[in-house]
N, CA and C atoms as an extended XYZ file, in Angstrom:
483
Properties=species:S:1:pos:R:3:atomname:S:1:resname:S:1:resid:I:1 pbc="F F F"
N        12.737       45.788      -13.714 N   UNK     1
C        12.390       45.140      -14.954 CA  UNK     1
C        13.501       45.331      -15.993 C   UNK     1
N        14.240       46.690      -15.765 N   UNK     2
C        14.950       46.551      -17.125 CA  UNK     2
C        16.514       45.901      -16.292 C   UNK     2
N        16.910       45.352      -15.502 N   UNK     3
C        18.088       44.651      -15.510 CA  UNK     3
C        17.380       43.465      -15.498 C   UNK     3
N        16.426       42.699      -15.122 N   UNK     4
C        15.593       41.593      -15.343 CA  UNK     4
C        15.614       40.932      -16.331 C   UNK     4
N        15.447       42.349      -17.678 N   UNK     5
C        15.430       41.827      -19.098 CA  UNK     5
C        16.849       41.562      -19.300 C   UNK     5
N        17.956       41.988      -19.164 N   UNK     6
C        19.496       41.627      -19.013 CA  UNK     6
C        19.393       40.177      -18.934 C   UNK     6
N        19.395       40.285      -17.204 N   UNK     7
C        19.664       38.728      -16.874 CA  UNK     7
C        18.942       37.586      -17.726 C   UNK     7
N        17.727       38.028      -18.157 N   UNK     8
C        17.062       36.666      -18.930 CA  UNK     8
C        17.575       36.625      -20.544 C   UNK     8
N        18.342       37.697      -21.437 N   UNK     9
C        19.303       37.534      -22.008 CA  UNK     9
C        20.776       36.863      -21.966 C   UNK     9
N        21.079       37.175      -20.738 N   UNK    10
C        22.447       36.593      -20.052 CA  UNK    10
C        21.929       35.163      -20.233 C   UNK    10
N        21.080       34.829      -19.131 N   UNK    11
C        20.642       33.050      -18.852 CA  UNK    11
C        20.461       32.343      -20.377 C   UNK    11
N        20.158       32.902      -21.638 N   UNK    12
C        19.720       32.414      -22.947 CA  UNK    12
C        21.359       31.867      -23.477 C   UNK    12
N        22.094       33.068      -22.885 N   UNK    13
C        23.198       32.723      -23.900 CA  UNK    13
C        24.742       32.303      -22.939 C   UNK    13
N        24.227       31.849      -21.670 N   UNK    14
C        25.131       31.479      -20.940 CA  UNK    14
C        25.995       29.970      -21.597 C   UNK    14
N        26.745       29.631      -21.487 N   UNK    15
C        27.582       28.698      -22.045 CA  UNK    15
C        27.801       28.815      -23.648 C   UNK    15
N        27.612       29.826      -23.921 N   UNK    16
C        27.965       30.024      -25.662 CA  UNK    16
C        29.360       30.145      -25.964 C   UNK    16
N        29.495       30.209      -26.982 N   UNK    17
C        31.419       30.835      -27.089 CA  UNK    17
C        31.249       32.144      -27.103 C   UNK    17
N        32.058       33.045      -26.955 N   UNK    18
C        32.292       34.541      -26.475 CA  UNK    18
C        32.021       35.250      -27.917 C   UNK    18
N        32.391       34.962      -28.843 N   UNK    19
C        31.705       35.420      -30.064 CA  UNK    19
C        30.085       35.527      -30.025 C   UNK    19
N        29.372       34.778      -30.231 N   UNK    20
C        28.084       34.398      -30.039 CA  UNK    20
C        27.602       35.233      -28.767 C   UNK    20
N        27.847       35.061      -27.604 N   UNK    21
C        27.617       36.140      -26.812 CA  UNK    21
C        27.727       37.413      -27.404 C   UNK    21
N        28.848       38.287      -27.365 N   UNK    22
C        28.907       39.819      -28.165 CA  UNK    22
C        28.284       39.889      -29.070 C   UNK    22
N        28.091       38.884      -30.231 N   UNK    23
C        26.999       39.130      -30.877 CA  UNK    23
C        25.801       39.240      -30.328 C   UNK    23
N        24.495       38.375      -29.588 N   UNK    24
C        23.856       38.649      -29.152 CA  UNK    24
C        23.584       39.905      -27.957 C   UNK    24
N        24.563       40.195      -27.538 N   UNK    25
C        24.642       41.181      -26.394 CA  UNK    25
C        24.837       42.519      -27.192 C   UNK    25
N        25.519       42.852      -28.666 N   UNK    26
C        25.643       43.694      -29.312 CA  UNK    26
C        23.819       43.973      -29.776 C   UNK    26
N        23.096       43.257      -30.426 N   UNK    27
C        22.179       43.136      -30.624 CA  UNK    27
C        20.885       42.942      -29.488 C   UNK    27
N        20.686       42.645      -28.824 N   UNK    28
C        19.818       42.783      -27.502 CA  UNK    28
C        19.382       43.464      -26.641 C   UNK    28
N        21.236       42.935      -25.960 N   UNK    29
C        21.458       44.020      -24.522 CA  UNK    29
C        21.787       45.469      -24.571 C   UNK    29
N        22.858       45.815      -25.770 N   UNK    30
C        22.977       47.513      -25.957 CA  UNK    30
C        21.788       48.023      -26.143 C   UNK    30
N        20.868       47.906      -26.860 N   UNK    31
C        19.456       48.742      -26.812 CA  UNK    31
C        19.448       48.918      -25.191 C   UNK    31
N        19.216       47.719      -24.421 N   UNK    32
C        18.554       48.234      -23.149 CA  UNK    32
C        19.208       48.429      -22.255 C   UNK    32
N        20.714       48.282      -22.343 N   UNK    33
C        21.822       49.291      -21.714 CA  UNK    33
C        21.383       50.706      -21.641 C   UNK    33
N        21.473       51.425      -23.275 N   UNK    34
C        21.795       52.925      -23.204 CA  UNK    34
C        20.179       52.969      -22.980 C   UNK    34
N        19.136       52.478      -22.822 N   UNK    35
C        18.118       53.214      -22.716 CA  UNK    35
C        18.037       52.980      -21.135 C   UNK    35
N        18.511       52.130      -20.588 N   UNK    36
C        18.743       52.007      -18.912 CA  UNK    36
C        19.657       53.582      -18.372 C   UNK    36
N        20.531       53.561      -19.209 N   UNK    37
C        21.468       55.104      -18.992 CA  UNK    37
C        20.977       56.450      -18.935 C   UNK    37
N        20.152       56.319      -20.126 N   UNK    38
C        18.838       57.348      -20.365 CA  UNK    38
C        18.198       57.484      -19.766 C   UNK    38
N        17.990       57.223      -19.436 N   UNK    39
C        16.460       56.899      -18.298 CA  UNK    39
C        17.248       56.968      -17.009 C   UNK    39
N        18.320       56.611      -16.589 N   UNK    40
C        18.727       56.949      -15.143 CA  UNK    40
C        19.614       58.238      -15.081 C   UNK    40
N        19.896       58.793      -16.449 N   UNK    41
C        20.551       59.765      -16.703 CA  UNK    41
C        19.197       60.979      -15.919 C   UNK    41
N        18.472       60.762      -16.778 N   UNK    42
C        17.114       61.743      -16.290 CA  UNK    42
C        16.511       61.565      -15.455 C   UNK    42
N        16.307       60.296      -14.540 N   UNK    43
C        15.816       60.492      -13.556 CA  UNK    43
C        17.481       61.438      -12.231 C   UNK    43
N        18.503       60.900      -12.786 N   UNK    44
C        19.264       61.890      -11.513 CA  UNK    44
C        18.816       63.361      -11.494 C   UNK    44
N        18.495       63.524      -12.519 N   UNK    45
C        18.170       65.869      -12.709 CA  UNK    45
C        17.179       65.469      -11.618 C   UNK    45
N        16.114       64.371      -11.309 N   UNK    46
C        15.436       65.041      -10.870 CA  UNK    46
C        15.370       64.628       -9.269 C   UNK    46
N        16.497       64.126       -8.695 N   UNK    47
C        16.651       63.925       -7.780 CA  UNK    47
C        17.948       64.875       -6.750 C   UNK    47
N        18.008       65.091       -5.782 N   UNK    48
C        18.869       65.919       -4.848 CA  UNK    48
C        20.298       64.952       -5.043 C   UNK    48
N        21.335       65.411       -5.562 N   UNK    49
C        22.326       64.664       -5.511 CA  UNK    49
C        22.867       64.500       -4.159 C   UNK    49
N        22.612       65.101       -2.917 N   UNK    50
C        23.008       64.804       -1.564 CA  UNK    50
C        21.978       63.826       -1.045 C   UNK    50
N        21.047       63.291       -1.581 N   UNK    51
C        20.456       62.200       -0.681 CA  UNK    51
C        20.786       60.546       -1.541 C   UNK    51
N        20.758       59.828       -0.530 N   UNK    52
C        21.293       58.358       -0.876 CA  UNK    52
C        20.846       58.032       -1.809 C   UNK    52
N        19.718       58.085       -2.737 N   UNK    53
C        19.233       57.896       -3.918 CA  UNK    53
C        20.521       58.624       -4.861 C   UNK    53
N        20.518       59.945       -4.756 N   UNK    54
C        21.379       60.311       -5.445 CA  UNK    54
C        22.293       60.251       -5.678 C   UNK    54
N        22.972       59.831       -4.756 N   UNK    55
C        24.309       59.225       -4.322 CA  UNK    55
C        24.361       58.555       -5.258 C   UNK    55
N        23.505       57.435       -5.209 N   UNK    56
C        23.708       56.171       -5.977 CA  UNK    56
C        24.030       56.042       -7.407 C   UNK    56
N        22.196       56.970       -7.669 N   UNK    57
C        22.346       57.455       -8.680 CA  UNK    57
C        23.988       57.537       -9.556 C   UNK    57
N        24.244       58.813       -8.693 N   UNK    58
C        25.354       60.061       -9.366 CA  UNK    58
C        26.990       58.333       -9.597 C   UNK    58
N        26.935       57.536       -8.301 N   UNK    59
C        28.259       56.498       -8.656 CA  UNK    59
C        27.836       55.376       -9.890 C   UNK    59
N        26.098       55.100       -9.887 N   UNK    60
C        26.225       53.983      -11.358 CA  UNK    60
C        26.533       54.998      -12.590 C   UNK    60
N        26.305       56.110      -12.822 N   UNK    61
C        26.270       56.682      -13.783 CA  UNK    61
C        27.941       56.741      -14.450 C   UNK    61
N        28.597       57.377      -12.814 N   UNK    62
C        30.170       57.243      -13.050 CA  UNK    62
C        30.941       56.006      -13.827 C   UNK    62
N        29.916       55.209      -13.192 N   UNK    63
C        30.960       53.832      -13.234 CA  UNK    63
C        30.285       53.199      -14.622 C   UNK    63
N        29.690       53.954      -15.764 N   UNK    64
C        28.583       52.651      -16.908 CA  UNK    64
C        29.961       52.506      -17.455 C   UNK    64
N        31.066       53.086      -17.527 N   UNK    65
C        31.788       52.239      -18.809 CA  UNK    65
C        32.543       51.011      -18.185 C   UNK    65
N        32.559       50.466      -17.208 N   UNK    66
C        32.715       49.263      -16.387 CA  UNK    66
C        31.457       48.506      -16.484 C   UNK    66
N        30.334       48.826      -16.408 N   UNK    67
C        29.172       48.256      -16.264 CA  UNK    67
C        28.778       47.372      -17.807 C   UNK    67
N        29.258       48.928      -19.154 N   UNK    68
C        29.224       48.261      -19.889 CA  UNK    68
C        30.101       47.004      -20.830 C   UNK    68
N        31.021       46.689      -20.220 N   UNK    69
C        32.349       45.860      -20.155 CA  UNK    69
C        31.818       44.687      -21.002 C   UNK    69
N        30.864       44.348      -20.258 N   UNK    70
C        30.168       42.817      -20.900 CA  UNK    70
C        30.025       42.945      -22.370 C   UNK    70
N        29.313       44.380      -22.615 N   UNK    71
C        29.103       44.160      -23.730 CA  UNK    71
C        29.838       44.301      -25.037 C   UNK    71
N        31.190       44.301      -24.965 N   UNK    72
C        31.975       44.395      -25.971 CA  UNK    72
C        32.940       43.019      -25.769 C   UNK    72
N        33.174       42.363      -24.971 N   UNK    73
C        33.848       41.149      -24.371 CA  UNK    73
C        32.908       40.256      -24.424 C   UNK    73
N        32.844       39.025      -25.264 N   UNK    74
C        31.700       37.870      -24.832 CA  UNK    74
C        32.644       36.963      -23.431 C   UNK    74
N        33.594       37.131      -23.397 N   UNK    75
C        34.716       36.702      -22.257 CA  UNK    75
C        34.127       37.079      -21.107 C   UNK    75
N        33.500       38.566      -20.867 N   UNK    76
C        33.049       39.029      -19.718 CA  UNK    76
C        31.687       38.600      -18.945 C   UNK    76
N        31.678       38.368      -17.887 N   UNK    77
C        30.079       38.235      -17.607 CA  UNK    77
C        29.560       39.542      -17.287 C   UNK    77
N        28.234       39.703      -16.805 N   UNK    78
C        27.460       40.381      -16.520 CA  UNK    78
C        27.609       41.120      -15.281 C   UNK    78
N        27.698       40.387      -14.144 N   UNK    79
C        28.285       40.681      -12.679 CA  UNK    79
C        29.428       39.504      -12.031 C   UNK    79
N        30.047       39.572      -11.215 N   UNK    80
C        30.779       38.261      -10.797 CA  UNK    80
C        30.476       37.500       -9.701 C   UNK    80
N        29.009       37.490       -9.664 N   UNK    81
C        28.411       36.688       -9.145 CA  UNK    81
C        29.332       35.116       -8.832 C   UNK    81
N        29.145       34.237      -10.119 N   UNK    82
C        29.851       33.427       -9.958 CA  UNK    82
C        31.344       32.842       -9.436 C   UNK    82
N        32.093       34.141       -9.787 N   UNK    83
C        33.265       34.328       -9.003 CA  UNK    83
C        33.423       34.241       -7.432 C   UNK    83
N        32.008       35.268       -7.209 N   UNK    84
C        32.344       35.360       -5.543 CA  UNK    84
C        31.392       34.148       -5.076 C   UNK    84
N        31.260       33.479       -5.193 N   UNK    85
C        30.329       32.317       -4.859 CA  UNK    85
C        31.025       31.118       -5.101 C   UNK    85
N        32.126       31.460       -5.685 N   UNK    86
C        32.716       30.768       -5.892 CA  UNK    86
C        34.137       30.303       -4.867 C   UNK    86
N        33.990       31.588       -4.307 N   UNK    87
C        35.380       31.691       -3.656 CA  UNK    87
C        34.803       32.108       -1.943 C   UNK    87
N        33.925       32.116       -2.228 N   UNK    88
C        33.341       32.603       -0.599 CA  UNK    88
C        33.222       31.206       -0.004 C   UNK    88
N        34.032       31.422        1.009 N   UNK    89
C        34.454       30.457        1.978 CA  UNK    89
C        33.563       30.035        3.028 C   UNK    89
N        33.444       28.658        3.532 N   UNK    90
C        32.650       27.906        4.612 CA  UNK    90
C        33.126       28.897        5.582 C   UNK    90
N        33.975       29.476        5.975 N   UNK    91
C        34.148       30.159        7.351 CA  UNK    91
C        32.491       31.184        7.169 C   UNK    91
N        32.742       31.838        5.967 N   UNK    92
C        31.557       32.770        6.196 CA  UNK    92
C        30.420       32.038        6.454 C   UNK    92
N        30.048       31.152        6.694 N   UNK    93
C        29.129       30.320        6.956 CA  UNK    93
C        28.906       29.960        8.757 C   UNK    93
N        30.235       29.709        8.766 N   UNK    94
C        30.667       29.352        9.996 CA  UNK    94
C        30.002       30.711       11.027 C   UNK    94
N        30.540       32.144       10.496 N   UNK    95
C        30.517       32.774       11.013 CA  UNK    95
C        29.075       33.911       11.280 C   UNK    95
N        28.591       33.243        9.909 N   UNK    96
C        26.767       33.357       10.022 CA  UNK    96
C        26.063       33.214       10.990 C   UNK    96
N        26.381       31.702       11.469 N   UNK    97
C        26.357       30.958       12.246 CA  UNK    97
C        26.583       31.096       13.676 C   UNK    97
N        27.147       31.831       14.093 N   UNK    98
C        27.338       32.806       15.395 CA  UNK    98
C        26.140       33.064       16.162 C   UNK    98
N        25.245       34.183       14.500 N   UNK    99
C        24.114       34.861       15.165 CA  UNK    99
C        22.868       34.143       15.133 C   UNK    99
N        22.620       32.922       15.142 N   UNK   100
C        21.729       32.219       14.912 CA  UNK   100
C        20.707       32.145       16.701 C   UNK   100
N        21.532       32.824       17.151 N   UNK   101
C        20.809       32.466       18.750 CA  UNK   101
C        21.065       31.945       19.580 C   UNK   101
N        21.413       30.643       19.844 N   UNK   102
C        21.825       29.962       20.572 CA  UNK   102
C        22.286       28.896       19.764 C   UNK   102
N        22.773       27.770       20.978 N   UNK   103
C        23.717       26.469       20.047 CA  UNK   103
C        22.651       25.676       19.285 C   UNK   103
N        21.386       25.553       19.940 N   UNK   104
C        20.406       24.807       18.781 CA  UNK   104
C        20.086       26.083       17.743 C   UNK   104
N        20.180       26.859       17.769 N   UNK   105
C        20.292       27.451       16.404 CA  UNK   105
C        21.123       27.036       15.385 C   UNK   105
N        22.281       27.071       16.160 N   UNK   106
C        23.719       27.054       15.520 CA  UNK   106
C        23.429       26.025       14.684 C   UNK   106
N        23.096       24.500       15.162 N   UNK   107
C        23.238       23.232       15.201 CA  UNK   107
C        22.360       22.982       13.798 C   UNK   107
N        21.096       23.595       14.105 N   UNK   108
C        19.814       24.455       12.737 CA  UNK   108
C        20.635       24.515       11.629 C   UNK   108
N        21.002       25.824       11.461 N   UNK   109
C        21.519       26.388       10.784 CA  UNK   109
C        22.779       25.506        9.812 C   UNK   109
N        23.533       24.661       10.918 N   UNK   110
C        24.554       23.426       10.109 CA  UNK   110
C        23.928       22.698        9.295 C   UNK   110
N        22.778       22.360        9.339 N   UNK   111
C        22.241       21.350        9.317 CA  UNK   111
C        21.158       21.864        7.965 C   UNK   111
N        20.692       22.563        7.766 N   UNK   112
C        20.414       23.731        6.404 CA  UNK   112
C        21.468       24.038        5.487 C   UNK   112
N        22.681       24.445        6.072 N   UNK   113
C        23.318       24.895        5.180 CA  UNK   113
C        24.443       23.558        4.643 C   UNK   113
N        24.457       22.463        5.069 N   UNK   114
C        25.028       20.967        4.628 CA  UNK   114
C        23.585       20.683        3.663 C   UNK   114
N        22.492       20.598        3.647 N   UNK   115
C        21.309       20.228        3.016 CA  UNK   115
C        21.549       21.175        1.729 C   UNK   115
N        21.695       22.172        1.964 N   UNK   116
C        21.576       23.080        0.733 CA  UNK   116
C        22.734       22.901       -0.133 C   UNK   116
N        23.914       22.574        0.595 N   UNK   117
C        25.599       22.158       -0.364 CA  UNK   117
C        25.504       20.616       -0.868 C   UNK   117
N        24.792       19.797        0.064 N   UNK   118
C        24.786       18.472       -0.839 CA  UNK   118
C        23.376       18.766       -1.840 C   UNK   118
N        22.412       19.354       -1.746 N   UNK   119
C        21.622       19.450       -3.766 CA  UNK   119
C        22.754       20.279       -4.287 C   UNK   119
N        23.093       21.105       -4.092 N   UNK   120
C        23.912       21.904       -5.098 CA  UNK   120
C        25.171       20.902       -5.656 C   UNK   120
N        25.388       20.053       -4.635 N   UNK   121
C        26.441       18.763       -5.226 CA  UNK   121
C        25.784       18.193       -5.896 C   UNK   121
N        24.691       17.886       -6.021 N   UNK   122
C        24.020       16.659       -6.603 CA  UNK   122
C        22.882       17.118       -7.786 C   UNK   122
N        23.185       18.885       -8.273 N   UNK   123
C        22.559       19.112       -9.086 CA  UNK   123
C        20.698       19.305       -8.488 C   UNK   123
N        20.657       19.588       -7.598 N   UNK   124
C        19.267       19.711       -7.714 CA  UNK   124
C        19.173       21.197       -7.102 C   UNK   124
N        18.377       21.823       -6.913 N   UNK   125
C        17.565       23.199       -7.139 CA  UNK   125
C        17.260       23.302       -5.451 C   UNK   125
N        17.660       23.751       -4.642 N   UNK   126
C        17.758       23.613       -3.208 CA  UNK   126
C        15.753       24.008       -2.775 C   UNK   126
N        16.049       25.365       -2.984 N   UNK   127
C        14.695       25.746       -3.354 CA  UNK   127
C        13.298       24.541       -3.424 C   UNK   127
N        13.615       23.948       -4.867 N   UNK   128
C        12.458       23.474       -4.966 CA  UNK   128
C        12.480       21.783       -4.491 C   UNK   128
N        14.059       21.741       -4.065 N   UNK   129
C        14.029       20.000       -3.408 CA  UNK   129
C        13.282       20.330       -1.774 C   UNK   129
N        13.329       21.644       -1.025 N   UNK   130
C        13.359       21.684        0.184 CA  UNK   130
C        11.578       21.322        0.422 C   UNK   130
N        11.058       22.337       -0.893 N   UNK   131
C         9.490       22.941       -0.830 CA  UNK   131
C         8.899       21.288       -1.165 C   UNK   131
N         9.368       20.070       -1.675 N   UNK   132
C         9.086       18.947       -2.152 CA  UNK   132
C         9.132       17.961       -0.586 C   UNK   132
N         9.911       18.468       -0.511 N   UNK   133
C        11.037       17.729        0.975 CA  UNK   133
C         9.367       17.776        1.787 C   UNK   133
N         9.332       19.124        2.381 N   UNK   134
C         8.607       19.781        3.476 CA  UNK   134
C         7.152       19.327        3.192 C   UNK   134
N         6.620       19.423        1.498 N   UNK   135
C         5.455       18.949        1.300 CA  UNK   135
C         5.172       17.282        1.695 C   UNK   135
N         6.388       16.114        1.559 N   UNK   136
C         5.916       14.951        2.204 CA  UNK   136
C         5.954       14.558        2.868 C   UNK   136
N         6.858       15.466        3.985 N   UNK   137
C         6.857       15.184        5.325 CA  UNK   137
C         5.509       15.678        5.972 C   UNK   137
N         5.151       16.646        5.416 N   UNK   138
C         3.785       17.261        6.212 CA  UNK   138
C         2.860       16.210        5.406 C   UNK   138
N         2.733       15.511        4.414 N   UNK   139
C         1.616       14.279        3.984 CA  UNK   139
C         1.926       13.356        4.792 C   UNK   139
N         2.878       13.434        5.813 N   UNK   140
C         2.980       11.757        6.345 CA  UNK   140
C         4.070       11.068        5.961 C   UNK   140
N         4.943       10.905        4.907 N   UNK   141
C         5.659       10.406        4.747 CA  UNK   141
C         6.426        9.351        5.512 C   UNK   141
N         6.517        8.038        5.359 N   UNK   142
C         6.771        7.065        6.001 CA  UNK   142
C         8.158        7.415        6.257 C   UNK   142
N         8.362        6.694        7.899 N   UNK   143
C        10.111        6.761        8.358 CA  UNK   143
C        10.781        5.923        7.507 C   UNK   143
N        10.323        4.507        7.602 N   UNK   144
C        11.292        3.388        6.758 CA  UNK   144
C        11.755        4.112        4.977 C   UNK   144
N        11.270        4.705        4.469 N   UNK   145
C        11.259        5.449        3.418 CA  UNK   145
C        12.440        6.576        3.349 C   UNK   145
N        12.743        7.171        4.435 N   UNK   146
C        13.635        8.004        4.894 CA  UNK   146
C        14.526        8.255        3.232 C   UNK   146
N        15.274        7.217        3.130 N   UNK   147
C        16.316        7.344        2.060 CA  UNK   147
C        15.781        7.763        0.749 C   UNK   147
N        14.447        7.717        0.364 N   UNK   148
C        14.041        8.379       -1.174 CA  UNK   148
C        13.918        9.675       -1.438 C   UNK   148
N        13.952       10.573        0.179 N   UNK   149
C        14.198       11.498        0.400 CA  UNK   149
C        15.173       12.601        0.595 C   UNK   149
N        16.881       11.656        0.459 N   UNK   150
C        17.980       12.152        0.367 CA  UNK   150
C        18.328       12.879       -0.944 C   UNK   150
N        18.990       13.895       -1.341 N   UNK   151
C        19.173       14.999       -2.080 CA  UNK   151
C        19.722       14.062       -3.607 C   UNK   151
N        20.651       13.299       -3.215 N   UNK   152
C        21.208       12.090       -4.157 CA  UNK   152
C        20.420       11.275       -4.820 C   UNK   152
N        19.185       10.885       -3.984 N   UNK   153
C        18.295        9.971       -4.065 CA  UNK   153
C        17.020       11.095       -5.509 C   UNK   153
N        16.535       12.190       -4.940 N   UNK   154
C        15.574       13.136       -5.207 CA  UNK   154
C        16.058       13.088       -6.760 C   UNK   154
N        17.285       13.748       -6.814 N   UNK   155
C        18.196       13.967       -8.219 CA  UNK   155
C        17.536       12.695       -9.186 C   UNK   155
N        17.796       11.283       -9.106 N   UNK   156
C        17.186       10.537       -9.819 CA  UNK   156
C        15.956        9.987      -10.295 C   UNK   156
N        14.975       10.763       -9.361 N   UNK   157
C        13.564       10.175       -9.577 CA  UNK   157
C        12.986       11.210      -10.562 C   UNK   157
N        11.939       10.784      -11.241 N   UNK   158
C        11.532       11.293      -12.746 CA  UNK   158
C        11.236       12.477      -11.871 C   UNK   158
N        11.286       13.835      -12.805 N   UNK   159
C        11.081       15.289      -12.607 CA  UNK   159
C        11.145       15.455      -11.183 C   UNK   159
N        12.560       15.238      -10.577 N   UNK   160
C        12.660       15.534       -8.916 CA  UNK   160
C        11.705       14.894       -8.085 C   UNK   160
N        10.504       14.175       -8.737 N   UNK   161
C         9.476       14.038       -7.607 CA  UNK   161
C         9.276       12.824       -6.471 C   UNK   161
C-alpha cells in the first residue's frame, strides 16, 4: 500500500513539466518516502539480518538515497520501468518462446504476443481489449463480422466496445 500510494501520485502527475512534478513530489511523496524508511528502518531491528528478508531489507535501506532521486529531480522518474520496456528487445520474446512446449505452443504464444503489440500500437489497453475480445466470441459472435474485432478497428468504436 505505501508504494501504491507513490505510484498513484506518480500516474497524477505524469506528463507535467519537471518543476510541477518536484513540487508535487516535494509535497506528497516525501511524507510517504521517510515514513516508508521509518517504518522499514524498524521493521529490519526486528528481523535476522542473515535471512532473505533481511537481506533485502538491510540493501533497500542502503540504497534510499538513489531511491530517493525522484524526489528532488522532477527530470527523474520513479523506477525505469519505461526505459527498460522500452529497450527490451523482440528477441526476448523470441526466446520466451522456446519454453512454451512445443511448436503449437510456440505458434500460441506468436500469435498473443503480435495481438498484444498491435493494441499497444493502436492505443488500446491489451488487458481489457482481450477480456472484450473473449467475451464476444464466447456470445457467438458472427464470422462475417470478423473485422470489428481487429485491435485498429476496437480503438474506434465508442468506449472500446
Amino acid at each position: 500500500m505505501r508504494i501504491a500510494a507513490l505510484y498513484k501520485i506518480e500516474d497524477q502527475i505524469r506528463g507535467s513539466d519537471p518543476d510541477q512534478r518536484r513540487a508535487v513530489r516535494q509535497e506528497l511523496s516525501r511524507p510517504l518516502v521517510d515514513e516508508f524508511f521509518a517504518w522499514l528502518q524498524a521493521q529490519a531491528g526486528r528481523v535476522s539480518r542473515k535471512s532473505d528478508l533481511g537481506k533485502a531489507m538491510a540493501y533497500m535501506l542502503k540504497r534510499q538515497d538513489g531511491f530517493r532521486l525522484f524526489l528532488d529531480d522532477g527530470h527523474v522518474d520513479i523506477d525505469s520501468n519505461l526505459v527498460e520496456n522500452a529497450i527490451r528487445s523482440p528477441a526476448m520474446n523470441r526466446r520466451n518462446a522456446l519454453f512454451a512446449g512445443h511448436d503449437e505452443g510456440g505458434r500460441n504464444w506468436a500469435r498473443f504476443a503480435s495481438l498484444i503489440a498491435t493494441c499497444k500500437m493502436n492505443g488500446v489497453e491489451p488487458y481489457a481489449y482481450l477480456r472484450d475480445l473473449f467475451t464476444k466470441l464466447a456470445n457467438g459472435h458472427l464470422d462475417r463480422d470478423i473485422d470489428i474485432l481487429m485491435p485498429w478497428a476496437y480503438v474506434q468504436q465508442p468506449n472500446g466496445a
